[in-house]
Backbone as CSV, one residue per row, in Angstrom:
resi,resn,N_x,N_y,N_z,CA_x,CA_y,CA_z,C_x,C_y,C_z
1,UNK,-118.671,104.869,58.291,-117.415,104.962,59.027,-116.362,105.672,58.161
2,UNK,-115.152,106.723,58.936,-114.561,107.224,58.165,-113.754,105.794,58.048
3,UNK,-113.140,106.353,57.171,-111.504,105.525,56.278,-110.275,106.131,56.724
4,UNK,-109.757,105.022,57.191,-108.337,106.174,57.789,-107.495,106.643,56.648
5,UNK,-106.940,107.325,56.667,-106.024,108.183,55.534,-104.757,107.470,55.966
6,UNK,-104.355,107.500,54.494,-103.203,106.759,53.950,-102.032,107.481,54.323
7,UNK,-100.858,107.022,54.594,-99.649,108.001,54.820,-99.350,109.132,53.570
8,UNK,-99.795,108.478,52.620,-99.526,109.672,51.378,-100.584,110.780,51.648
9,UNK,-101.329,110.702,51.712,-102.661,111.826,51.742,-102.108,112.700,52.926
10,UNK,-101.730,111.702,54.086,-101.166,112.922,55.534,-100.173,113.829,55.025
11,UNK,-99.240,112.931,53.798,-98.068,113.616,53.241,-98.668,114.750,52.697
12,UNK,-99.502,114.644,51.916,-99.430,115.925,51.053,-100.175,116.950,51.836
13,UNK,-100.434,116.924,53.186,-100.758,118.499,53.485,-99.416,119.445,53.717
14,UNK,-98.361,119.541,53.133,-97.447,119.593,53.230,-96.914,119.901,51.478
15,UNK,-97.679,119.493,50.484,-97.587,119.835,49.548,-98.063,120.914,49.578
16,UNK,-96.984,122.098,48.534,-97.480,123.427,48.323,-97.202,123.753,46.577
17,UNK,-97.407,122.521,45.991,-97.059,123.058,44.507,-98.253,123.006,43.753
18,UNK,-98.379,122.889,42.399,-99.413,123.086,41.651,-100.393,121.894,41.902
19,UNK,-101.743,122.100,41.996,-102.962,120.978,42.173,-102.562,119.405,41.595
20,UNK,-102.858,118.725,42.617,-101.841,117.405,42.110,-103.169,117.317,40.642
21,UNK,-104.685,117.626,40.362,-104.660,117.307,39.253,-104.328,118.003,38.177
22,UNK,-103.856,119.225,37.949,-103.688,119.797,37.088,-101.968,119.490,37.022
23,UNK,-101.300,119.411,38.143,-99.776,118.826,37.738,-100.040,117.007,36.981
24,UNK,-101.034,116.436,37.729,-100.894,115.181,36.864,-100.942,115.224,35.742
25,UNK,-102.012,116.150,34.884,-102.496,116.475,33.857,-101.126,116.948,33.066
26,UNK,-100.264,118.153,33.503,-99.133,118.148,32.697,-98.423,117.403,32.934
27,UNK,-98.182,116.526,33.596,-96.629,115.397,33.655,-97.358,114.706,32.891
28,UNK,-98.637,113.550,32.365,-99.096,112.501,31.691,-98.377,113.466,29.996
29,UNK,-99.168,114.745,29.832,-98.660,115.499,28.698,-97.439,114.994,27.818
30,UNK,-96.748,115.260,29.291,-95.203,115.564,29.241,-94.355,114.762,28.813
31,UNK,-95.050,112.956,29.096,-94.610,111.988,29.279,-95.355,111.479,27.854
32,UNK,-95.741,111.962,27.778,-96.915,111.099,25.938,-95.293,111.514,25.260
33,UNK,-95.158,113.258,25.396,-94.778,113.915,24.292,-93.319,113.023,24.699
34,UNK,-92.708,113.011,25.380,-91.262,112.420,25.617,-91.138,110.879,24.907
35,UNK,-92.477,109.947,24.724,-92.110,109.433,24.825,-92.177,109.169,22.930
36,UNK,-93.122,110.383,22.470,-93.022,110.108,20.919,-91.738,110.881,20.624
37,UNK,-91.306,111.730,21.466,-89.981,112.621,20.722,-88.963,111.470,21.457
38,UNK,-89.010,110.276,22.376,-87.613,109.267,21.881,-87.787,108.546,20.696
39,UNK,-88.880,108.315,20.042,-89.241,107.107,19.612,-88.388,107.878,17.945
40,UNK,-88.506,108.948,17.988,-87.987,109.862,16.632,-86.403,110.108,16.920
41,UNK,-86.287,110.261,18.172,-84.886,109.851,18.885,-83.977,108.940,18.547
42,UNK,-84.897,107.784,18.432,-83.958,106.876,18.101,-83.743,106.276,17.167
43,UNK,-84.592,106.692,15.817,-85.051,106.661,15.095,-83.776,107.554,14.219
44,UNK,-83.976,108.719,14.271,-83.145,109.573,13.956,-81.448,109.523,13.924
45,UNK,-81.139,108.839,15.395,-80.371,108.451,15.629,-79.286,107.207,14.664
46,UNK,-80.350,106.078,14.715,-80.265,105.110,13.574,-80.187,105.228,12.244
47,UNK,-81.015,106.285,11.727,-80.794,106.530,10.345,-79.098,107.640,10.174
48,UNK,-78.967,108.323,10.939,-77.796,109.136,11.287,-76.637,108.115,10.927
49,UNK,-76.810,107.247,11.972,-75.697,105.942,12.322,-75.388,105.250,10.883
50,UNK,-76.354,104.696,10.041,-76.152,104.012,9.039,-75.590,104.653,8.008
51,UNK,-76.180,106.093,7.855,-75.401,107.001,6.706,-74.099,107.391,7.210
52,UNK,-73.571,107.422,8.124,-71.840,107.845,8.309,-71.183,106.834,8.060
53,UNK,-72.082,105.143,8.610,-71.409,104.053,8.290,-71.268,103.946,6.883
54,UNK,-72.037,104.151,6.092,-72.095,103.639,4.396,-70.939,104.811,3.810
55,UNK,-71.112,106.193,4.475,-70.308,107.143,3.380,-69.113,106.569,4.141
56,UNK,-68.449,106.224,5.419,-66.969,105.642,5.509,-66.722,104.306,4.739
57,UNK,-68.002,103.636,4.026,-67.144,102.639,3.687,-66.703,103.343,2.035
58,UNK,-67.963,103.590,1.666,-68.131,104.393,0.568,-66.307,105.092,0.244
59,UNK,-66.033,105.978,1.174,-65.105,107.238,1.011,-63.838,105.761,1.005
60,UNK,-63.895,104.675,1.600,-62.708,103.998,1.985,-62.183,103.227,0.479
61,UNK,-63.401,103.048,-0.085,-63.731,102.320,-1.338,-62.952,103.322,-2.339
62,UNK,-63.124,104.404,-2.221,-63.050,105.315,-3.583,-61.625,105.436,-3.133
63,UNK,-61.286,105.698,-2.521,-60.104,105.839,-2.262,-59.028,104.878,-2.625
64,UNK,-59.492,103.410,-2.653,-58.887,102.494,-2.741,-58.625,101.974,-3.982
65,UNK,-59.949,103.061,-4.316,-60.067,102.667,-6.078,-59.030,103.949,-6.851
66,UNK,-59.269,105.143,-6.428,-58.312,106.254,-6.748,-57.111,105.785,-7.035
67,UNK,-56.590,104.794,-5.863,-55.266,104.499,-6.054,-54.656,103.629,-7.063
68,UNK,-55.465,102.958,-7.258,-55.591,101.718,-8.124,-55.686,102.647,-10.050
69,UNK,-55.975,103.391,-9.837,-56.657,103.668,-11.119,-54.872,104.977,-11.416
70,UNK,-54.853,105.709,-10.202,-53.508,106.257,-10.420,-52.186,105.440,-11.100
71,UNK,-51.985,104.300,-10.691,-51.191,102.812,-10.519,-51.254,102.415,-12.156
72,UNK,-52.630,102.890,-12.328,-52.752,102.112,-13.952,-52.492,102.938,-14.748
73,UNK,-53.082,104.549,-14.387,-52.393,105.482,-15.430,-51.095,105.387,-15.281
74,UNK,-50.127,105.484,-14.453,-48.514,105.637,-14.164,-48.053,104.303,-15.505
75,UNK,-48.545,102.975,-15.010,-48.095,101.856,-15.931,-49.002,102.427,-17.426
76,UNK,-49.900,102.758,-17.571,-50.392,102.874,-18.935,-49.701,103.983,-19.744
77,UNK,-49.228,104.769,-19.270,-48.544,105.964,-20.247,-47.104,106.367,-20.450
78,UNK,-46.459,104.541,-19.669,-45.438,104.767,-19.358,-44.506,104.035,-20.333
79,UNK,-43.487,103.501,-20.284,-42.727,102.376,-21.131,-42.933,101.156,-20.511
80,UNK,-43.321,100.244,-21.427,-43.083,98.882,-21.107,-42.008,98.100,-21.295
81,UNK,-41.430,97.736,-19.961,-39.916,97.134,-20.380,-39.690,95.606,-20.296
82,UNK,-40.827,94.911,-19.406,-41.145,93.621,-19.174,-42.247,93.587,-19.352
83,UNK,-42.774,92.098,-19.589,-44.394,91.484,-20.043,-45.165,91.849,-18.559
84,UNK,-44.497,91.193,-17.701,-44.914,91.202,-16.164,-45.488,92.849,-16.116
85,UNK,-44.901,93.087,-17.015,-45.477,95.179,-16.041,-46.818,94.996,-16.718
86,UNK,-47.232,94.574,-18.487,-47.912,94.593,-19.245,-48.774,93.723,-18.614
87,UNK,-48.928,92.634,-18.174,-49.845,91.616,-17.643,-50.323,92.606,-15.897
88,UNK,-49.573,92.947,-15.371,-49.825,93.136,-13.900,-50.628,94.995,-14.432
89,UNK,-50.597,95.812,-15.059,-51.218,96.443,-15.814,-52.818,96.222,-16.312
90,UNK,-52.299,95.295,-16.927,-53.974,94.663,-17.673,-54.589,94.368,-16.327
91,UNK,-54.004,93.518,-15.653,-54.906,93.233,-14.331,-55.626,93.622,-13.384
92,UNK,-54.738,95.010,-12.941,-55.408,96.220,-12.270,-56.144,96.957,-13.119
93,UNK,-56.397,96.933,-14.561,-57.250,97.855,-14.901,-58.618,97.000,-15.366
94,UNK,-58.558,95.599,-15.109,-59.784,94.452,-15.765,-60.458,94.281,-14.097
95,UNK,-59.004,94.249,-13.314,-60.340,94.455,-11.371,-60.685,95.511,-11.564
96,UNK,-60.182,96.671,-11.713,-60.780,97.747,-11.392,-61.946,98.220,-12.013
97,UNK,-62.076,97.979,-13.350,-63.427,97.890,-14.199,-64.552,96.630,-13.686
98,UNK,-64.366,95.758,-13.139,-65.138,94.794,-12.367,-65.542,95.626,-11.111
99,UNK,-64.877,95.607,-10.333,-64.796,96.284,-9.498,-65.878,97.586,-9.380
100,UNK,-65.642,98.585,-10.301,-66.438,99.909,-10.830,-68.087,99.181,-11.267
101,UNK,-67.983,98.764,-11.534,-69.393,97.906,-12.691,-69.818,97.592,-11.473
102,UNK,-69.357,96.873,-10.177,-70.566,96.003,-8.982,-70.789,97.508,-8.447
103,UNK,-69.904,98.488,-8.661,-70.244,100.277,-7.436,-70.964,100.722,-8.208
104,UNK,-71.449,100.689,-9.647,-71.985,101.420,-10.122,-73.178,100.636,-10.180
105,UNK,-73.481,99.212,-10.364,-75.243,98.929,-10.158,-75.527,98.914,-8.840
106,UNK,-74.655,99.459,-7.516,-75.628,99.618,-6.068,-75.878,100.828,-6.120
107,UNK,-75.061,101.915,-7.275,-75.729,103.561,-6.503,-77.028,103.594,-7.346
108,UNK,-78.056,104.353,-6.681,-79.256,104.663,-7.067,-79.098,106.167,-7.889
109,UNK,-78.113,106.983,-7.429,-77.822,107.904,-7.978,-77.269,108.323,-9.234
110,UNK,-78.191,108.800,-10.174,-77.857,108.905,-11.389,-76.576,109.711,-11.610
111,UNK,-76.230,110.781,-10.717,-74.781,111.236,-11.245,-73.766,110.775,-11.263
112,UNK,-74.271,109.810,-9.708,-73.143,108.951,-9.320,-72.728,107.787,-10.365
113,UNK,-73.303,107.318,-10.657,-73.793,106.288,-11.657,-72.374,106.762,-13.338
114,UNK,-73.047,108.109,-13.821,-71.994,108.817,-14.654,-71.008,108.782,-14.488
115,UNK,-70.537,109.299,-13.295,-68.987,109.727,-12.850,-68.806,107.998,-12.756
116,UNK,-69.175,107.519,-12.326,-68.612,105.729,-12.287,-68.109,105.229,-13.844
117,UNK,-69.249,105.720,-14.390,-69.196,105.545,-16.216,-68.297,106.166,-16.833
118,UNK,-67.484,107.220,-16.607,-66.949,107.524,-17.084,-65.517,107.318,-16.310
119,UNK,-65.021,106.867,-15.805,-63.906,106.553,-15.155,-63.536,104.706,-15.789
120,UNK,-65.089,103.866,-16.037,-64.680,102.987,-16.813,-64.517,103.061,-18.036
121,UNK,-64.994,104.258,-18.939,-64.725,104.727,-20.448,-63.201,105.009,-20.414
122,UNK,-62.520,105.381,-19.088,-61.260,105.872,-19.375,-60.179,104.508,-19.373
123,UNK,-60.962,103.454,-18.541,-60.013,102.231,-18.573,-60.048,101.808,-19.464
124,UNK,-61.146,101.630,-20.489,-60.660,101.108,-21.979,-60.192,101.491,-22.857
125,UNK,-59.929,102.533,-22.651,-58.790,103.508,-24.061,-58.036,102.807,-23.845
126,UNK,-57.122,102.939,-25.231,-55.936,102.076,-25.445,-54.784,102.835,-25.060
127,UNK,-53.770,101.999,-24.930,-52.542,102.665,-23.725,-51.576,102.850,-24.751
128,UNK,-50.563,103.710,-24.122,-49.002,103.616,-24.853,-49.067,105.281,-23.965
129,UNK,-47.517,105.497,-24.295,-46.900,106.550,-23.738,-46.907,107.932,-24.144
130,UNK,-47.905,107.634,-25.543,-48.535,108.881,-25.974,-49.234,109.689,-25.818
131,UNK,-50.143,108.894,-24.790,-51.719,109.378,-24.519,-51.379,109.705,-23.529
132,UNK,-50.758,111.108,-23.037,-50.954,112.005,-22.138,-52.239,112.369,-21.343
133,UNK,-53.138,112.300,-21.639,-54.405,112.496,-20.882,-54.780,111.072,-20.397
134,UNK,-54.370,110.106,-20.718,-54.793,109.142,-20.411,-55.173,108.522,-19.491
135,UNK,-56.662,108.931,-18.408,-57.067,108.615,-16.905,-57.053,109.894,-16.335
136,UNK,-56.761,110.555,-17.200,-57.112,112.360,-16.514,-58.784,112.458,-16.055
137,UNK,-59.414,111.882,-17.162,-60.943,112.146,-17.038,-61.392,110.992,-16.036
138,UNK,-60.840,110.332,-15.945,-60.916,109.189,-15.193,-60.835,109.709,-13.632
139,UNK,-59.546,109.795,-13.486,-59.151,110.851,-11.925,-60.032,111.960,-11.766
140,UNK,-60.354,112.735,-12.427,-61.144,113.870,-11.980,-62.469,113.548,-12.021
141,UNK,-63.213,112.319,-12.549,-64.635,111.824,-12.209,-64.042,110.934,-10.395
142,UNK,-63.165,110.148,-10.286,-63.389,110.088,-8.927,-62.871,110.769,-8.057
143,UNK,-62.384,112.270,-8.346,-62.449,112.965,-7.162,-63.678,113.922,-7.160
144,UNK,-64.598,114.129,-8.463,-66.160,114.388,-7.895,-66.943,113.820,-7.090
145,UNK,-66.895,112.691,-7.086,-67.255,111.161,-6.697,-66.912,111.406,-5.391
146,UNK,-65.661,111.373,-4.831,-65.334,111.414,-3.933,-65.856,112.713,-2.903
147,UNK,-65.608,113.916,-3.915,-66.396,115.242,-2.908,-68.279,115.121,-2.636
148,UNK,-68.620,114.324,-3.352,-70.181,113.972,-2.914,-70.481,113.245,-2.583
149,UNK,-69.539,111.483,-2.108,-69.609,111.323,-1.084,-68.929,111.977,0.407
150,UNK,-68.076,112.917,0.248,-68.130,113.432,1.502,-69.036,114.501,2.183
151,UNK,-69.582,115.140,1.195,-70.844,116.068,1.082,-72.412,115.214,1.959
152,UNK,-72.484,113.515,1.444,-73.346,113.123,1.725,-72.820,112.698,3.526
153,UNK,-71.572,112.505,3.841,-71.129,112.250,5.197,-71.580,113.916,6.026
154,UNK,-71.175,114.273,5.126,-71.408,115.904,5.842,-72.885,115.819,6.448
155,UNK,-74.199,116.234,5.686,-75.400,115.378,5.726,-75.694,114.863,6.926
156,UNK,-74.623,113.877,6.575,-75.483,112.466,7.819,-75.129,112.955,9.091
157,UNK,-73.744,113.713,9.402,-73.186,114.729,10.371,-74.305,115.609,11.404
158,UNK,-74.871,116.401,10.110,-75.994,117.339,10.557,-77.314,116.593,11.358
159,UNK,-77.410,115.518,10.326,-78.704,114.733,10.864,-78.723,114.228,12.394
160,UNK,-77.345,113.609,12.805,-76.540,113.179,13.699,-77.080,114.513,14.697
161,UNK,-76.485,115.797,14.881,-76.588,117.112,15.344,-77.846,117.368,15.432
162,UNK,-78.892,117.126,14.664,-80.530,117.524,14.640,-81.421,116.281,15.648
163,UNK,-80.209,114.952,15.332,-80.950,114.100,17.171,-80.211,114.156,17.851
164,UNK,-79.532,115.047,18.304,-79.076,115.287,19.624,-79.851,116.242,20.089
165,UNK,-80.727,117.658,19.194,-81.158,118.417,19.619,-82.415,117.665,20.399
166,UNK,-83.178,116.851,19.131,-84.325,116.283,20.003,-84.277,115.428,20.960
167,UNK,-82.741,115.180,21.334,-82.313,114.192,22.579,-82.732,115.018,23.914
168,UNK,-82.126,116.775,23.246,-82.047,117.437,24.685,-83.459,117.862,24.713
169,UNK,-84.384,118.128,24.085,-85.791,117.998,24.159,-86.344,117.142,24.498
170,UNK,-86.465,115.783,24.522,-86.504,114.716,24.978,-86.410,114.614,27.142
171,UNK,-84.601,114.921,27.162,-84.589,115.251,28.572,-85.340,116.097,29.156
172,UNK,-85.562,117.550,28.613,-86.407,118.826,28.655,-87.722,118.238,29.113
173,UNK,-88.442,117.683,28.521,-89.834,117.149,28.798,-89.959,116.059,30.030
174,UNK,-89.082,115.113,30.258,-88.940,114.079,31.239,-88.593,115.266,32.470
175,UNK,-87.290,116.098,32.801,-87.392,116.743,33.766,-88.759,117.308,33.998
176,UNK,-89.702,118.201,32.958,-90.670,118.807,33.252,-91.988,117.836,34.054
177,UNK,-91.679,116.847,33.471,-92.958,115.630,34.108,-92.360,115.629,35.084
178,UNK,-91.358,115.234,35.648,-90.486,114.583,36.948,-90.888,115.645,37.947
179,UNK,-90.169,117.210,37.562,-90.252,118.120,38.300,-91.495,119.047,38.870
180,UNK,-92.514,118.615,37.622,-93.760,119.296,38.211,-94.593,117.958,39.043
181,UNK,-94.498,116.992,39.025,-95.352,116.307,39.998,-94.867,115.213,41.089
182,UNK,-93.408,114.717,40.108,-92.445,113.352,40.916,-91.942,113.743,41.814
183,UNK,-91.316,114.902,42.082,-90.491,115.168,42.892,-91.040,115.959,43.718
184,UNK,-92.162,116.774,43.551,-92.577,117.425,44.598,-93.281,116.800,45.788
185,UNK,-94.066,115.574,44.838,-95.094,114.557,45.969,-93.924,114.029,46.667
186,UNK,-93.539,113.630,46.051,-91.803,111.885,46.396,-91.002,112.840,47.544
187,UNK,-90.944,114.366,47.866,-90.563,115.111,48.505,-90.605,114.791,50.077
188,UNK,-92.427,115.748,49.752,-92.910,115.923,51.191,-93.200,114.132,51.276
189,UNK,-93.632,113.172,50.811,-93.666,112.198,51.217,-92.382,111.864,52.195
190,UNK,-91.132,111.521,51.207,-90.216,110.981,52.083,-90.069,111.748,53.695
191,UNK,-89.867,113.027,53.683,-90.300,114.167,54.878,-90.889,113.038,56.083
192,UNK,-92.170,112.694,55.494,-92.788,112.019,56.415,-92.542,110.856,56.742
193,UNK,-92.533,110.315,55.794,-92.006,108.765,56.202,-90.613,108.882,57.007
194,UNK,-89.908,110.425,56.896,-88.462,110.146,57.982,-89.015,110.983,58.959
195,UNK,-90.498,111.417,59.449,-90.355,111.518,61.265,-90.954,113.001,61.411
196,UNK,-90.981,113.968,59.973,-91.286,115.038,60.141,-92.751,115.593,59.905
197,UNK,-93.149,115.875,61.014,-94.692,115.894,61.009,-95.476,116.780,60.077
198,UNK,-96.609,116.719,59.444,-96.889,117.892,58.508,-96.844,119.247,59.275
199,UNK,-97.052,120.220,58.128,-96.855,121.839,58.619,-95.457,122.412,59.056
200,UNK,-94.678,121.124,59.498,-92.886,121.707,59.894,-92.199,122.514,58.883
């Protein structure tokens, strides 16, 4: 006995696009590849995300420390006219060397590491109003410091820009599955299911 045919099968005499198996064959493709280029997507994405987060705290840090270390050269090379300047002095330059010492055992980076080292070599020189250079070498190790962490934000920027590309590759491949087999069947189907007989 025949088998009566299904409303989809009546549908597709009415299909005129590529062989539903050779379109299945590229949409399954299409859909592997989409679904390993999100998985790098988001992936990409995440690692992007964490490096802009670390260089803003990073850049917020140095900055905070810049200031601090400016604050101490101004009081260190200056006149002392009260104890209070001399004590509130010592203080900002004993946090700020604490301070430097916990930033310098999280970077892995050996330059970084230097320029840290040498900005605390500059807090222990001894002070008075003589020592004109005094935190010069200091200031100009954290504004190296500072241009390579913004160098490394830069970086994470690009990386950021390189998953968006594979975002729009990503869409690229999902339309191509969708459009070579979803939408052409899902087409003439609906057609029929609203009243319009094949061949119209």
């Amino acid at each position: 006995m025949t088998q009566p045919r299904s409303s989809l099968a009546i549908a597709l005499q009415d299909y005129k696009g590529i062989r539903p198996g050779v379109a299945l064959t590229i949409a399954a493709v299409a859909l592997i590849a989409a679904i390993l280029v999100g998985l790098l997507h988001v992936v990409g994405l995440g690692r992007a995300a964490s490096q802009v987060r670390e260089g803003q705290h990073m850049v917020r840090t140095l900055n905070r420390y810049t200031a601090a270390l400016e604050v101490w050269r101004q009081m260190a090379t200056g006149e002392i006219e009260f104890e209070a300047q001399r004590t509130l002095r010592d203080s900002i330059g004993e946090a700020l060397r604490g301070e430097l010492a916990a930033l310098r055992d999280g970077l892995a980076d050996s330059t970084d590491k230097s320029l840290v080292l040498t900005v605390m070599q500059d807090l222990r020189r001894p002070t008075g109003s003589d020592l004109l250079d005094l935190g010069v070498a200091g200031r100009e190790a954290m504004i190296v410091l500072a241009s390579r962490r913004d160098s490394a934000l830069f970086e994470a920027a690009e990386q950021s820009q390189r998953a968006q590309i594979v975002g729009g590759v990503l869409i690229a491949l999902t339309i191509l599955a969708a459009g070579i087999l979803i939408v052409p069947i899902s087409w003439v189907y609906v057609r029929y299911k609203a009243g319009v007989p094949p061949g119209m």
